[in-house]
N, C-alpha and C positions, 0 to 999 in steps of 0.2 A: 283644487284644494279650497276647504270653507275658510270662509274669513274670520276674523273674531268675533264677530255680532253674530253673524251664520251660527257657529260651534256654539255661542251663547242659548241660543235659540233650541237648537239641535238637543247640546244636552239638556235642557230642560224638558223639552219633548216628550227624549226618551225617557226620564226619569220619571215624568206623569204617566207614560202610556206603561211602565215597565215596574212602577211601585219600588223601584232600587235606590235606597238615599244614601248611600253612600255615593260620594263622589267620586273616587281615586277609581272605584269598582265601574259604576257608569263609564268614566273617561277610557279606563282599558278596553270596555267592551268597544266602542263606538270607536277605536284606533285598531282596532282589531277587525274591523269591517271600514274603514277609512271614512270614516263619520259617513257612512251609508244608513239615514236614521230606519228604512223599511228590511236593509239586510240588520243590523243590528237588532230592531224589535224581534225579528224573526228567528234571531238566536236565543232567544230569551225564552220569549212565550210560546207556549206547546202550543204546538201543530198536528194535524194527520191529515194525511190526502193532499199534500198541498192546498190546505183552506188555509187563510190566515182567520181566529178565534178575534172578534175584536169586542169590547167591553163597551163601549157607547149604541147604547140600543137594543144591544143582546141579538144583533143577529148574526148571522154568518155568511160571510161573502165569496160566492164560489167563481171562478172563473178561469182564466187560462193566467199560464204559469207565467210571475211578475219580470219583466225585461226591466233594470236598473238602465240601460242605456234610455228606455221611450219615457222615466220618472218626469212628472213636468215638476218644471222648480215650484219653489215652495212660495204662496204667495205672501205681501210685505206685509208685517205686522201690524193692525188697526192702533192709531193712538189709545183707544179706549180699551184694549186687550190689554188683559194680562199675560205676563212673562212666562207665565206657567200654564196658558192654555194648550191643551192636547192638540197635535197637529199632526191628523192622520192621514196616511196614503191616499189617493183614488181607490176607484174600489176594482183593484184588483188580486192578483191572486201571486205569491210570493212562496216560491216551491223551498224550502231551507236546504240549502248544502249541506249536508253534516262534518262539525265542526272536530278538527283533529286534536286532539289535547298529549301531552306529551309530559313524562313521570318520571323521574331519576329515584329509582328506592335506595334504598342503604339498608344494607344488615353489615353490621360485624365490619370487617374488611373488605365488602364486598359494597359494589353500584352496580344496580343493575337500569336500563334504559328500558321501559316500556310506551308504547305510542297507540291509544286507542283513538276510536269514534267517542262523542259524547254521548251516543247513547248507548251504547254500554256501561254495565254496573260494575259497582266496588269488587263482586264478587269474581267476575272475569278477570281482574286486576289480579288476585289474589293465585288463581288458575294457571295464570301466563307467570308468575313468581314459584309456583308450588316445582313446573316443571324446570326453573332457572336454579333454584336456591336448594331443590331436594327437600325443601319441610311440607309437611300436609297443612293443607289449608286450616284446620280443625283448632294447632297448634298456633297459626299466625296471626298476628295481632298486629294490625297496619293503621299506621297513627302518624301523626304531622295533618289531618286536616284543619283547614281554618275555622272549621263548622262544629269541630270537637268529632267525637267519636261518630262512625256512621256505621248502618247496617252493610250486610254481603249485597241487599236487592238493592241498595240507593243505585237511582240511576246520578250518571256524571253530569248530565247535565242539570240537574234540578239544582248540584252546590254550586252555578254556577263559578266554575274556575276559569283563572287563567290558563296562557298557553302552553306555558311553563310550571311544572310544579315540582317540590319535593318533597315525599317521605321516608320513612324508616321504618321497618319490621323490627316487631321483640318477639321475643319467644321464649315467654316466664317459665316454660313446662320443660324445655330442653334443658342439658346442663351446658356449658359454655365447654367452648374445646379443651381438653386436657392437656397438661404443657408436663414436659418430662423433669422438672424442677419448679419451687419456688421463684428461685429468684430467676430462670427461665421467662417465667411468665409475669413476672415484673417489667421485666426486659420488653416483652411486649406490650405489656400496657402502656408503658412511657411511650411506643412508638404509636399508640392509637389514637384517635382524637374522637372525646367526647360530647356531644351536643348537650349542652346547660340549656333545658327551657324556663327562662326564669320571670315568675310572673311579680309584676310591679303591683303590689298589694291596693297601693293607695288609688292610684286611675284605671286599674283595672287592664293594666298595657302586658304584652308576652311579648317576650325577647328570645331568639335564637341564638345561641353561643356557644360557638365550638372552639375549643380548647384541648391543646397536646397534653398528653396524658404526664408531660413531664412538670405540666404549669400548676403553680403552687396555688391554695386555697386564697390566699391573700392576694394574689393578681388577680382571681377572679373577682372579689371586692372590690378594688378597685376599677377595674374595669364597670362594675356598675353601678360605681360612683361617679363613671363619665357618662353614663346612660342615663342616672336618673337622680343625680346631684346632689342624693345622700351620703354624706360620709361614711367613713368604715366605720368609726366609732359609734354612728346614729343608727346602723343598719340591726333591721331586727330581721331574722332568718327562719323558715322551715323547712323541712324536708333531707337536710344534711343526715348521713348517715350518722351513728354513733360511735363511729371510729375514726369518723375527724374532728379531731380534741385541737390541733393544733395547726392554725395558721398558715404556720411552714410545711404543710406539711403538703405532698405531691397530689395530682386527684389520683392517681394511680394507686395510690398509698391508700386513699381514704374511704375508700369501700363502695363509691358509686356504681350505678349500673350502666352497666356498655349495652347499646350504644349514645342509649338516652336517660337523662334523668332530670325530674321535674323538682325544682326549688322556686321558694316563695321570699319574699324580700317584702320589707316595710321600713316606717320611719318608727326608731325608738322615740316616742314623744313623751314629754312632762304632763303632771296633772295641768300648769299655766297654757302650756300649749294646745293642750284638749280642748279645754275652754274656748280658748281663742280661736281652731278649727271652728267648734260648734258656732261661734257668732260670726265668722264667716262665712259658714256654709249658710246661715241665714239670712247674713246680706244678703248673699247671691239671690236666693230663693224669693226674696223680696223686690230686687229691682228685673226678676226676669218677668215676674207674676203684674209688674207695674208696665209692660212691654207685650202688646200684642204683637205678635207673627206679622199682622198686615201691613202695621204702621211700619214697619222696615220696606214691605214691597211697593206701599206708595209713598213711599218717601222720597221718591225722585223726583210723583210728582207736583211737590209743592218745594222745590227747589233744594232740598237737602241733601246732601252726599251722604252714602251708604256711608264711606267713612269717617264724618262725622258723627254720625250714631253711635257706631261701632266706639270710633274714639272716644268719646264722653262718657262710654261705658267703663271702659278701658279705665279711666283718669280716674274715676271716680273708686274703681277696684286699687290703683295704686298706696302702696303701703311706704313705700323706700324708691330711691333713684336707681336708678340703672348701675349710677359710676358715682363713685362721691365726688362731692365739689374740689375742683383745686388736685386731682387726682397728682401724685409725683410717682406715687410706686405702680409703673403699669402691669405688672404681674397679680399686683393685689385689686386691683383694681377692675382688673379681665374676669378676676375671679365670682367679684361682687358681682359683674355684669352677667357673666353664665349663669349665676346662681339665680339672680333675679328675674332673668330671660325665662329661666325653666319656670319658674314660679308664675309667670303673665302666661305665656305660651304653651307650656306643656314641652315633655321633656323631647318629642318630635323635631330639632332642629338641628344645624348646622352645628360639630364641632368648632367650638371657637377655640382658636389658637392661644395658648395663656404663656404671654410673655411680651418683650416688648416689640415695637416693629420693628427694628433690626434683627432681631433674634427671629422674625416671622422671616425676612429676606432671607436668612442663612437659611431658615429649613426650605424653602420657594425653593432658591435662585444658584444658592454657594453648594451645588452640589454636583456629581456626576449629570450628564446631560440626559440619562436613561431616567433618572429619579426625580428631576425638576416638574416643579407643580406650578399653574397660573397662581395669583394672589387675588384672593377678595376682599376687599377691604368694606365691612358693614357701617355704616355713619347713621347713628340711630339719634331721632329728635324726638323726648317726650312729648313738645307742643304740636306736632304738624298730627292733623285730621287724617291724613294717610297711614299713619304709625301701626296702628294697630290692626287697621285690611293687610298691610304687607306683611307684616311678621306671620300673623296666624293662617293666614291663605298663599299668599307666596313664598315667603321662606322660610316657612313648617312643613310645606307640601313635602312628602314624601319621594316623589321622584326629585324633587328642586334638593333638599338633602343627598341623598343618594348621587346625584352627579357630581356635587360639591365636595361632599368625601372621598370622592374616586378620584377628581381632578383637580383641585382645588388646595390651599392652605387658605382658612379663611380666620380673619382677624378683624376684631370690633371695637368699638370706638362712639362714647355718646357726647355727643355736642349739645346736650340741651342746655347746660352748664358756659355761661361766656368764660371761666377762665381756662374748662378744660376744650372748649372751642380754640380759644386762642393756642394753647397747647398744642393741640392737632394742628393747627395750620402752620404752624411752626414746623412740625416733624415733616410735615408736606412740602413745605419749602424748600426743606433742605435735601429731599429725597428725590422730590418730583420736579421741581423748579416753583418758579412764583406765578406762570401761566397757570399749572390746576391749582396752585393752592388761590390764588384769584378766582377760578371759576368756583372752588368751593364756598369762598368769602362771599361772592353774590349771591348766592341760590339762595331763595325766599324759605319761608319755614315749610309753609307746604307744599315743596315740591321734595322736602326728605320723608321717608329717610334716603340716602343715596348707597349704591354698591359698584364701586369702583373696580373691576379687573385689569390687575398689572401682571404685567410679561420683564419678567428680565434678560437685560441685556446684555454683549459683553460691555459696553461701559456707561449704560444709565437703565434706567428702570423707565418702560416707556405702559402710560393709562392706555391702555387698549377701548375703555366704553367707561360712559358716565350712567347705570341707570337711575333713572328717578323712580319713584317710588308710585306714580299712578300708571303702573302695568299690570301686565295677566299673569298666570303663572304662564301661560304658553308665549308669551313673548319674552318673560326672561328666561325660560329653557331656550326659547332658539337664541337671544344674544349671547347667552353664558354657551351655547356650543356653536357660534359663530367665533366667541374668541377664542376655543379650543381648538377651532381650524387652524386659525394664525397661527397659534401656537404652538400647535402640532405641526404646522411647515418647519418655521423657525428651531422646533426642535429637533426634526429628521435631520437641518443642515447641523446645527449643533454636534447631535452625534457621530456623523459623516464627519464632520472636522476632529471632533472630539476621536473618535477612532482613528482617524489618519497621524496626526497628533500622537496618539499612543505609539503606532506603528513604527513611526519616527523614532520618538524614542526609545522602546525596544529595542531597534536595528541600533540605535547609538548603543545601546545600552551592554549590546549581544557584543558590537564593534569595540566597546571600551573595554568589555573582558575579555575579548578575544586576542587583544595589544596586550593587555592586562598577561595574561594565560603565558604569551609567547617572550614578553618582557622576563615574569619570571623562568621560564624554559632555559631561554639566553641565559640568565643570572645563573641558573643550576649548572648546565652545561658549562658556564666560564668557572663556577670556582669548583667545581667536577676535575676540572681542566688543569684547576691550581693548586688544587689538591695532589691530583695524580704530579703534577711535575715536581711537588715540593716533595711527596716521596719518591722520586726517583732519586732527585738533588739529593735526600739524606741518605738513602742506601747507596747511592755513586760514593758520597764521602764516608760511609761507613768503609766500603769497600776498601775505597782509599788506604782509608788510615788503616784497615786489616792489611793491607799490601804493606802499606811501608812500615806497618811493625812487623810483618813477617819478613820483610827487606834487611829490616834494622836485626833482627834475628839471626839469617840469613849471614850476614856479614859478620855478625860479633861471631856465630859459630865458624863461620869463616877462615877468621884469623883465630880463634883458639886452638884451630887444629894442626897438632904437631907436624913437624914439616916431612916431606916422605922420602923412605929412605932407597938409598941407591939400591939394585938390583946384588952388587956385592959388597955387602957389609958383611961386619962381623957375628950380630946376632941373626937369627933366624928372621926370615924376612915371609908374609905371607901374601899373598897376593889374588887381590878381590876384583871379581868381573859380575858387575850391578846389571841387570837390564830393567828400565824401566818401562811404565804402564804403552807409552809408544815406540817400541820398541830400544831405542836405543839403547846405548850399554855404556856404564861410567867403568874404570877400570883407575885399582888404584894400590899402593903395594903400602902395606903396614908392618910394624914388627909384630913379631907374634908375643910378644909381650905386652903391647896394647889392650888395653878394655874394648868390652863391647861397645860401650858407648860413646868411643868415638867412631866407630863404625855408623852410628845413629846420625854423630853430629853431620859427621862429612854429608851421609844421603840429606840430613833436611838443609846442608849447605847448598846444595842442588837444589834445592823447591821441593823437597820430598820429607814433610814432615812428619818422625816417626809416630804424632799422638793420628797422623791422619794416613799412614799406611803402612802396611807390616812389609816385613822381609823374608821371605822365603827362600826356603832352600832347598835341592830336588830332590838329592840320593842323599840321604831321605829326606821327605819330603815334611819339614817342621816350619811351627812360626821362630824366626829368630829372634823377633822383637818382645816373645815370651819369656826368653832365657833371660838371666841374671845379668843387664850390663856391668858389673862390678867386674865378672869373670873377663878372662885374656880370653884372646881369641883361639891359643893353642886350647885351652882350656875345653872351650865349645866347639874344637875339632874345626876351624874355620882354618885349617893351614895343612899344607902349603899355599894352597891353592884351592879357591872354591868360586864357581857359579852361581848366585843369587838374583833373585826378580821381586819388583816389587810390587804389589799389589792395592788399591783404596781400603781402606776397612768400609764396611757399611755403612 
């Protein structure tokens, strides 16, 4: 692995022998062939035949195919060279592997994975889509390059791309699927997600933004009011369809085009603000015109730091503080700091966290252990000579953002101020202990700005790294994912406890309703229980009290009933043989001068009440209990002598 000085060297190399100034672009190339500077150039610059073309001399060096193991290192740079001189291979012969590039397209609801050679063209792409997607090529229109639009014959390797890309297909000429209703196809738009390309007017920056088709116009605003620090209210717009009149209103709603749609964004500015650009933009043009190119590259050597230079530039550009003096409101005061940060830097930076540091700890720390974020903490010095390398070169860089937004809550903080210094080391104190806020209390001015990552714990917040501010971007990419390791340990145990912990409670939880469940079962079952016996107990005493009033009945008709006469008396005497429902048989002798209804009293004196059973009689065969009790019994033919049974009524 190259060293820092090595990589120094290396990229500058390539970037002479390759004519590529962009950096981020160089760095990918050259980590993509593991800072291999002969396989790298060799990805770049057209080849045939395995010759490598080389541009110093004009001639061509042919020979047998380049071995990377037999490379002799690279010999140590002269004091008297430049940093930028071309440093080419021996002369031999470096045959290029072709290089595999890989493509995720999007149409519609659809991704599709394409994996060519780089030297194949746009238009093969387009071939290997026509037979996935069912559209003719004629029809497709393939866009997302970085390059802007490109023909069907561009070869892939000439845009020199990454090894990763993505685009998206339109197709202006097709009509969009047809949905069996309006608000059908409402329904699916809300479920789609649109890509906003949104171009930042003023720096000339494009933003990719993909948003559910349920997200209102007005989150989109915002949202690019954290990208590029213009208010809603300041934002000047183009390219909004005409049917979004209203803020609230859904993008699904608002007539864009699926799957992509291109909007333009600027600052609404005053005639005074105008002005004020234009004398700015003059400054600039005046102290950059005051600065040769060279005097930066020898400026090492007559004892200057690049960051010095840089810095004095810098100072000289400042308009307003980072943080006002004496800060108390830290929300307002985060805010001044973003706003001004974008203003020096460009809008390319670390979301800063806006609110205070405890409120930074709840979103870190106080959460689920799946959700937990390291903390960065920025301590930015306007006086220190380093201020302005680090901001614009390491923590602007794109990748150094990018891993900080993935893993990070990050929160800032300007010391250049002694009363809001003292402030901060106050809140350090009390957070971290008085060992870092001591070691923040010493650090000299030029060794800030500093960027602290904390890890929390269960019961203190523990500084994982102190960096200082004279690094590379490559060295705080590896510290900031050194302390992602730790803390990616630390968080595996977390959530392993953190799940066992749940588990636990759970089973409590399933156990306490399961007591719960059976508690009340028993409860149901017991007054189930006491219910059922309380109506027993009332119909037992219903019953009762029907017995002993049919008892008390019973007895009174008992004794009302005439006394019975002897077999020879003087009046006619008739004489009754009862059989009742179990067989038995009452036998009993009356005058025939008697009513029926003592006939009646007698049987319900017996238990046989006549509202609850009739009396029957055989030859023939009548109800008795139908006849007139008023009448005697001679009357109803019930004498001498008669057989009767009795029967329930229904």
């Amino acid at each position: 692995m190259a060293s820092n000085m090595d990589r120094e060297m290396i990229l500058a190399d390539f970037q002479a022998c390759t004519g590529i100034e962009n950096i981020d672009e160089a760095i990918t190339l050259l980590e993509q062939n593991n800072w291999d500077l002969v396989a790298a150039i060799n990805g770049v610059i057209p080849q045939e035949n395995g010759i490598l073309q080389s541009d110093y001399g004009g001639e061509t060096i042919p020979g047998p195919a380049f071995d990377p193991a037999n490379r002799p290192a690279p010999a140590p740079p002269s004091s008297s060279s430049s940093a930028f001189r071309p440093v080419m291979p021996s002369r031999q012969i470096v045959e290029r592997q072709p290089r595999m590039l890989d493509f995720r397209v999007e149409y519609r609801d659809r991704n599709v994975d394409v994996v060519l050679e780089d030297s194949c063209t746009v238009g093969e792409i387009k071939q290997i889509l026509e037979n996935e997607l069912q559209i003719p090529v004629s029809k497709m229109l393939l866009k997302g390059w970085k390059t802007g639009d490109v023909e069907d014959s561009t070869v892939l390797k000439s845009l020199h791309l990454p090894k990763n890309n993505s685009l998206y297909v339109l197709t202006p000429d097709l009509p969009p699927p047809s949905s069996s209703s309006h608000a059908g196809a409402l329904q699916e738009s809300l479920n789609q997600n649109f890509m906003l390309i949104i171009t930042h007017r003023e720096v000339q920056r494009e933003y990719n933004l993909n948003f559910s088709g349920s997200s209102t116009i007005q989150e989109v605003k915002r949202n690019v009011y954290d990208l590029t620090s213009i208010p809603v209210r300041h934002q000047l717009w183009e390219g909004w369809p005409t049917t979004a009149t209203d803020d609230s209103m859904c993008l699904a709603e608002s007539g864009l085009s699926y799957p992509c749609h291109r909007l333009t964004v600027g600052r609404r500015s005053s005639p005074a603000q105008t002005r004020e650009q234009s004398e700015e933009q003059s400054t600039d043009v005046h102290m950059v015109s005051d600065s040769d190119g060279d005097d930066f590259e020898d400026a090492s050597e007559f004892g200057v730091d690049d960051g010095e230079v840089f810095g004095m530039a810098s100072s000289a550009l400042r308009k307003s503080p980072m943080m006002p003096e004496n800060a108390e409101n830290e929300e307002e005061a985060l805010l001044q700091f973003a706003a001004e940060f974008s203003s020096r830097y460009g809008d390319c930076h670390p979301v800063f966290f806006i609110g205070s540091l405890e409120a930074a700890f709840q979103e870190a720390f106080y959460v689920k252990a799946r959700d937990r974020k390291l903390l960065a903490i920025y301590l930015h010095h306007d006086e220190s000579v380093l201020t302005n390398v680090f901001c614009s070169q390491m923590l602007c860089a794109e990748s150094i953002v990018s891993y900080l937004s993935q893993n990070f809550i990050t929160w800032a903080w300007d010391l250049t101020k002694d009363a809001n210094r003292a402030r901060f080391l106050t809140m350090c104190n009390r957070h971290f202990g008085s060992v870092v806020a001591q070691t923040i209390r010493t650090q000299k001015t030029d060794q800030f700005p500093l960027f602290l990552i904390i890890m929390g714990k269960r019961s203190s917040n523990e500084v994982l790294n102190v960096i200082q501010g004279n690094t590379t971007v490559d060295e705080l990419m590896m510290r900031l994912m050194a302390a992602m390791e730790i803390f990616t340990a630390q968080q595996q145990e977390d959530i392993k406890d953190e799940d066992e912990r749940e588990a636990r409670e759970n089973v409590k939880r399933e156990q306490d309703e399961a007591y719960r469940l059976s508690l009340e079962a028993d409860r149901a079952k017991r007054e189930a229980h006491e219910r059922e016996m309380a109506e027993q107990f009332r119909l037992e005493q219903i019953r009762k009290e029907q017995e002993e009033e049919r008892e008390a009945i019973r007895l009174s008709l008992e004794q009302a009933l005439p006394p019975e006469p002897k077999e020879e008396n003087a009046e006619p005497v008739s004489k009754l043989r009862i059989r009742t429902p179990s067989g038995e048989f009452l036998e009993r002798r009356f005058l025939a001068s008697n009513k029926l209804q003592i006939v009646f009293d007698f049987v319900a004196s017996k238990g046989f009440p006549w509202d609850e059973f009739k009396l029957l009689s055989t030859f023939p065969r009548r109800d008795v209990t139908q006849l007139d009790p008023n009448k005697s019994l001679l009357e109803v033919k019930l004498f001498p002598q008669e057989t009767l049974f009795l029967e329930a009524k229904e």
